[in-house]
MIZAVEX-350409 format. One record per residue: residue in one letter; residue number from 1; x, y, z of N, C-alpha, C in turn. Coordinates in Angstrom, 2 decimals. Example, Ala and Ser with C-alpha at 12.3 -4.5 7.8 and 13.67 -1.06 7.14 Angstrom:
BEGIN
+---+-----+---------+---------+---------+---------+---------+---------+---------+---------+---------+
! r !   k !      nX !      nY !      nZ !     caX !     caY !     caZ !      cX !      cY !      cZ !
+---+-----+---------+---------+---------+---------+---------+---------+---------+---------+---------+
! A !   1 !   13.19 !   -5.69 !    7.80 !   12.30 !   -4.50 !    7.80 !   13.20 !   -3.30 !    7.80 !
! S !   2 !   12.85 !   -2.25 !    7.08 !   13.67 !   -1.06 !    7.14 !   12.90 !    0.03 !    7.87 !
+---+-----+---------+---------+---------+---------+---------+---------+---------+---------+---------+
end
This chain:
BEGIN
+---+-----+---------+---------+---------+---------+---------+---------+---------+---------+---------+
! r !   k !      nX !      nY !      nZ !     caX !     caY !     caZ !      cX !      cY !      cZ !
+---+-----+---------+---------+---------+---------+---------+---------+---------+---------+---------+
! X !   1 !   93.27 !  105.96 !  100.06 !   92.69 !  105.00 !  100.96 !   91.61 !  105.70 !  101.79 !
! X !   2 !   90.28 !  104.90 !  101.70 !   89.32 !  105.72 !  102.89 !   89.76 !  105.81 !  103.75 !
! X !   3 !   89.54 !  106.79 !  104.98 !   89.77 !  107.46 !  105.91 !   89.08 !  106.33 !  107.02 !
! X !   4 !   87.75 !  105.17 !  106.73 !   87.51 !  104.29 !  107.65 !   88.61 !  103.33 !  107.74 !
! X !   5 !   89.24 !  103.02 !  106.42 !   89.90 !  101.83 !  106.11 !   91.25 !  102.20 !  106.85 !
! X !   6 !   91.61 !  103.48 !  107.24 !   92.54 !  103.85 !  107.76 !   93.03 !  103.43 !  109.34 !
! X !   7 !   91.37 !  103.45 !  109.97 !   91.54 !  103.71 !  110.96 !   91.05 !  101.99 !  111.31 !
! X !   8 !   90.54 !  101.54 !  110.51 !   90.37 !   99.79 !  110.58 !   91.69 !   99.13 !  110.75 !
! X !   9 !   92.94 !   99.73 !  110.07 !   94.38 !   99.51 !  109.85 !   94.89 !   99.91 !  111.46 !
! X !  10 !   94.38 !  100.90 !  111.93 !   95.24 !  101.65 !  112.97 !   94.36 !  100.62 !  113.96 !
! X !  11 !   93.66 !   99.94 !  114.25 !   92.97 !   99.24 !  115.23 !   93.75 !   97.84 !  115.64 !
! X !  12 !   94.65 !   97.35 !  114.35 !   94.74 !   96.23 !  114.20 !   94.67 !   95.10 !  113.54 !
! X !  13 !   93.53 !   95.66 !  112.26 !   92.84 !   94.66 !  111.28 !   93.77 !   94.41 !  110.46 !
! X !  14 !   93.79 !   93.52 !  110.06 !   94.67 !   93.07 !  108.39 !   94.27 !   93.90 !  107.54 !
! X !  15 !   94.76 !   94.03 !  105.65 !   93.95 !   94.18 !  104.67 !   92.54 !   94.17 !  104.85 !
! X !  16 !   92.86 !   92.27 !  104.95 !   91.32 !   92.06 !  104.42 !   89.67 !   91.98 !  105.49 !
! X !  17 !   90.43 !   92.45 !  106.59 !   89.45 !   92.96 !  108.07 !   89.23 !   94.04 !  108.06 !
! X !  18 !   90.00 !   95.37 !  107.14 !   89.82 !   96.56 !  106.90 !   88.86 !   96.74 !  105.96 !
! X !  19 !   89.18 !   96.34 !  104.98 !   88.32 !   95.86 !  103.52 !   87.00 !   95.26 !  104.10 !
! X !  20 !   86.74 !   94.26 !  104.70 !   85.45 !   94.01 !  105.22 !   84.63 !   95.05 !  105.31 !
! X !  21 !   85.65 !   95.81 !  106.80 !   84.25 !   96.85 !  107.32 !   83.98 !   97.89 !  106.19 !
! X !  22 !   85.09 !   98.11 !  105.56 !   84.46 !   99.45 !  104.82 !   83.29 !   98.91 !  103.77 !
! X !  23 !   83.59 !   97.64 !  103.11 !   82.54 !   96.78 !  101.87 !   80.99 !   96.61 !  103.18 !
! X !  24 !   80.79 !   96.32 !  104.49 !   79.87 !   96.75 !  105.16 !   79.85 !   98.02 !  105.32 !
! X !  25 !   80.27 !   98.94 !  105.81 !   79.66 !  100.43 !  105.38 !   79.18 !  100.82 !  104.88 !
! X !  26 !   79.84 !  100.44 !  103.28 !   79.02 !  100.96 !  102.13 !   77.87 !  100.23 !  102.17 !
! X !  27 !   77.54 !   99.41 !  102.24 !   76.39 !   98.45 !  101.59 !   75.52 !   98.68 !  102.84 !
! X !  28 !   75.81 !   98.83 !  104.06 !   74.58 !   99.34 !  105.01 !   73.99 !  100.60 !  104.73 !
! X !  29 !   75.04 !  101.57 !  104.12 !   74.35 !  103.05 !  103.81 !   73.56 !  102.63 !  102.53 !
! X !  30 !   73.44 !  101.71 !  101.67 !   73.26 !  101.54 !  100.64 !   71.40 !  100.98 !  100.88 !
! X !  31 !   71.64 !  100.23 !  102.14 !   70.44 !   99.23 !  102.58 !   69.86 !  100.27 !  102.96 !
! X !  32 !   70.08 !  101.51 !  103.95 !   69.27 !  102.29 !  104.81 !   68.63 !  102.98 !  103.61 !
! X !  33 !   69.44 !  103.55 !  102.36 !   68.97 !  104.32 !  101.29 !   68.05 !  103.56 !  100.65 !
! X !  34 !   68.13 !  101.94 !  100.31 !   67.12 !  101.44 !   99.70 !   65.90 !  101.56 !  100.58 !
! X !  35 !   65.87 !  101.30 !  102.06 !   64.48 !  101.09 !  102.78 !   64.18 !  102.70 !  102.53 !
! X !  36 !   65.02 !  103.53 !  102.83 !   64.21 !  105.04 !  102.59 !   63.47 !  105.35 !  101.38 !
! X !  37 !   64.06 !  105.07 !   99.97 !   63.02 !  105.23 !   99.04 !   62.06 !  104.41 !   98.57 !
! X !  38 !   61.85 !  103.22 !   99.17 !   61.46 !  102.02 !   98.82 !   59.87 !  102.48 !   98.37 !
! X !  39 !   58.89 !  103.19 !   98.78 !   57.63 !  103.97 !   98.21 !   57.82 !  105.04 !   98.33 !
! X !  40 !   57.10 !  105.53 !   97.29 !   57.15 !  107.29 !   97.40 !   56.37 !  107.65 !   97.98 !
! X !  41 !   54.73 !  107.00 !   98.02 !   53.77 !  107.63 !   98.67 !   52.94 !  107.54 !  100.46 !
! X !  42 !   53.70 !  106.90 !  100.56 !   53.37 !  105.55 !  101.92 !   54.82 !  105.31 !  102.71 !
! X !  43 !   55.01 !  104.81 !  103.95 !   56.27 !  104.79 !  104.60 !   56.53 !  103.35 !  104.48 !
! X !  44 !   57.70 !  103.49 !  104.94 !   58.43 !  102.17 !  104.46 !   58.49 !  101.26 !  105.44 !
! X !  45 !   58.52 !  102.46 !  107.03 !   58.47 !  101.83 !  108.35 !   57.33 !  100.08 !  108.49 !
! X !  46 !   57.17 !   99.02 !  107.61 !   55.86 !   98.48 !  107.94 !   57.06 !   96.99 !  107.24 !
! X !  47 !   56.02 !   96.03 !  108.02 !   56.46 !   94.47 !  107.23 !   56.53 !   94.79 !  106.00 !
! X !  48 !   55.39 !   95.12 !  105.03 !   55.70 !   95.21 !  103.48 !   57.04 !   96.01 !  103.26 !
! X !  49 !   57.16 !   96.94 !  104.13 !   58.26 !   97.58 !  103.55 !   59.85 !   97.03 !  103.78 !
! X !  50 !   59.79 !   96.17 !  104.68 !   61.21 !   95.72 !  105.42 !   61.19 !   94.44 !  104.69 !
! X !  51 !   59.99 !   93.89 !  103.95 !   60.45 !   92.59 !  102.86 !   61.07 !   93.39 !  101.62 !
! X !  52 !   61.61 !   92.44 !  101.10 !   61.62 !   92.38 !   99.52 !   63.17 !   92.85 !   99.52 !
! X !  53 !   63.67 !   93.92 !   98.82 !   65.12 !   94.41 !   98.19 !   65.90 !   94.63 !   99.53 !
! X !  54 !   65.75 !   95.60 !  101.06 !   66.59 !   95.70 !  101.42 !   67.09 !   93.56 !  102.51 !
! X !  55 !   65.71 !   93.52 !  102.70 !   65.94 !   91.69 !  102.95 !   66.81 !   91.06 !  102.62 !
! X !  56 !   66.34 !   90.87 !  101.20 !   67.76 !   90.40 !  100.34 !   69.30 !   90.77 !  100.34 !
! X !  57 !   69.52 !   91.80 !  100.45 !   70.62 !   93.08 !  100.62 !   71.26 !   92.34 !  101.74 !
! X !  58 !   70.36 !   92.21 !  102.67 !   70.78 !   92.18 !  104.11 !   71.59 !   90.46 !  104.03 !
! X !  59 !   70.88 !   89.77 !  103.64 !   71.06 !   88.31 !  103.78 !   72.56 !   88.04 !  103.07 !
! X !  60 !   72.50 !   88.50 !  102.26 !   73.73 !   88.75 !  100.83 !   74.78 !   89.25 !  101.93 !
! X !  61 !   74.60 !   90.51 !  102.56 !   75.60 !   91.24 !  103.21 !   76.00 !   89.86 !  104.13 !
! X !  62 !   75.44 !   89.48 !  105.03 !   75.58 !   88.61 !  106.29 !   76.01 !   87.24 !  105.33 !
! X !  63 !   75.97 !   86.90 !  104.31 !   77.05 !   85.70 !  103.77 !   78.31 !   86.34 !  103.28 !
! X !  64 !   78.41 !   87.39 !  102.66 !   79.22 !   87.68 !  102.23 !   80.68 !   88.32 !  103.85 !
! X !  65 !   79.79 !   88.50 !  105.18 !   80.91 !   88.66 !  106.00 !   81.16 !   87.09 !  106.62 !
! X !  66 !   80.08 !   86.88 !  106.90 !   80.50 !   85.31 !  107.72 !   80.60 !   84.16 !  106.65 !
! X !  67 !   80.40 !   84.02 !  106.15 !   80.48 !   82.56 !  105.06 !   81.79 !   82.25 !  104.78 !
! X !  68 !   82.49 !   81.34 !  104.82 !   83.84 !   80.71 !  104.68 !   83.99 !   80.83 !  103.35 !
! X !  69 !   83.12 !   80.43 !  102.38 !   83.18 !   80.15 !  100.89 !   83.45 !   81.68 !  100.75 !
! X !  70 !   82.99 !   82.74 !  100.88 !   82.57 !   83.87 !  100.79 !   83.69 !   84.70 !  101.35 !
! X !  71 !   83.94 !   84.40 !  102.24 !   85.59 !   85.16 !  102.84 !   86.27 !   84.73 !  101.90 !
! X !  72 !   86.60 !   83.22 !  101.45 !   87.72 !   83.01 !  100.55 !   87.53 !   83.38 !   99.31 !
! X !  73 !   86.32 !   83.51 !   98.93 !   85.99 !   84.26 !   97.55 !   86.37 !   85.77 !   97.38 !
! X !  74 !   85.98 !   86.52 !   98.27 !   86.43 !   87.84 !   97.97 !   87.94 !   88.51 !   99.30 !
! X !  75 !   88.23 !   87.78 !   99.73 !   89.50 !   88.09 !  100.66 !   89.25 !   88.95 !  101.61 !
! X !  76 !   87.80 !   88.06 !  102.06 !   87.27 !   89.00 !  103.50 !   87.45 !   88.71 !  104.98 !
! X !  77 !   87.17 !   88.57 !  105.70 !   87.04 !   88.29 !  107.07 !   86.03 !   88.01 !  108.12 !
! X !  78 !   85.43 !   87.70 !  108.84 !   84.60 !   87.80 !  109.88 !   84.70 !   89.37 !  110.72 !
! X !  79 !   84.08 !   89.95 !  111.02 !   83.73 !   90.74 !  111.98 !   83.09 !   90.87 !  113.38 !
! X !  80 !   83.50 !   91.37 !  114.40 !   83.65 !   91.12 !  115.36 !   82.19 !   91.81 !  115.83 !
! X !  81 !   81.33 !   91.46 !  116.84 !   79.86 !   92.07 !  117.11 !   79.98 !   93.54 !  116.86 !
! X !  82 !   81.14 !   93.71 !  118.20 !   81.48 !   95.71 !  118.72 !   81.77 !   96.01 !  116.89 !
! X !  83 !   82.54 !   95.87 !  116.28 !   82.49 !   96.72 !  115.07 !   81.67 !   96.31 !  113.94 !
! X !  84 !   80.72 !   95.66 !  114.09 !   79.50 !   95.24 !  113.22 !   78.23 !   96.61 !  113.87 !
! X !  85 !   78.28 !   96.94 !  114.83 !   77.35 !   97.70 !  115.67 !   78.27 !   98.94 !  115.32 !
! X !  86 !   79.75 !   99.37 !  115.32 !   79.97 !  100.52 !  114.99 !   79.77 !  100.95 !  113.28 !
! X !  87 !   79.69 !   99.93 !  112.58 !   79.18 !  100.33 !  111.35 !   77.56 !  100.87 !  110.74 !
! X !  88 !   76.74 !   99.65 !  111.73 !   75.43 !  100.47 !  111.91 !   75.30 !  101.89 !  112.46 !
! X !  89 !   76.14 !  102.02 !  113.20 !   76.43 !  103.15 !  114.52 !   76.73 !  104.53 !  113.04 !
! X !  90 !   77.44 !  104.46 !  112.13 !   77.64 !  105.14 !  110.85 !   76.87 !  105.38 !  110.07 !
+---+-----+---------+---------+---------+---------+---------+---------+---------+---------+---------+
end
């Protein structure tokens, strides 16, 4: 068991409130890695660079925690602001 999912357990969360944050963890380190390589030659820091793949990423992520259809589809939860900000905070 990850060592986040551990301590998601020791907070209070259910399963599937544990399971949330860590499926956001990954996929925010995943978003920060996509905006980092997103050009090789030019920075990413710019509108062109903050459209397109990690956008999408992002939108996907934010149904997949809040969406009702979407909790009951994958046996997730809502997340609470404070640990939505400690996962960015990671």
């Amino acid at each position: 068991m990850h060592r986040y999912n551990r301590a998601a357990l020791r907070r209070g969360y259910t399963d599937a409130g544990a399971r949330t944050l860590v499926v956001n963890m990954l996929v925010t380190m995943e978003i920060f890695y996509l905006f980092n390589v997103r050009y090789l030659h030019r920075t990413s820091f710019s509108l062109t660079g903050a459209i397109g793949t990690p956008a999408v990423v992002v939108a996907a992520q934010l149904l997949f925690t809040f969406a009702p259809f979407m909790n009951e589809l994958f046996g997730t939860v809502p997340i609470a602001l404070p640990d939505a900000l400690h996962v960015l905070a990671i």
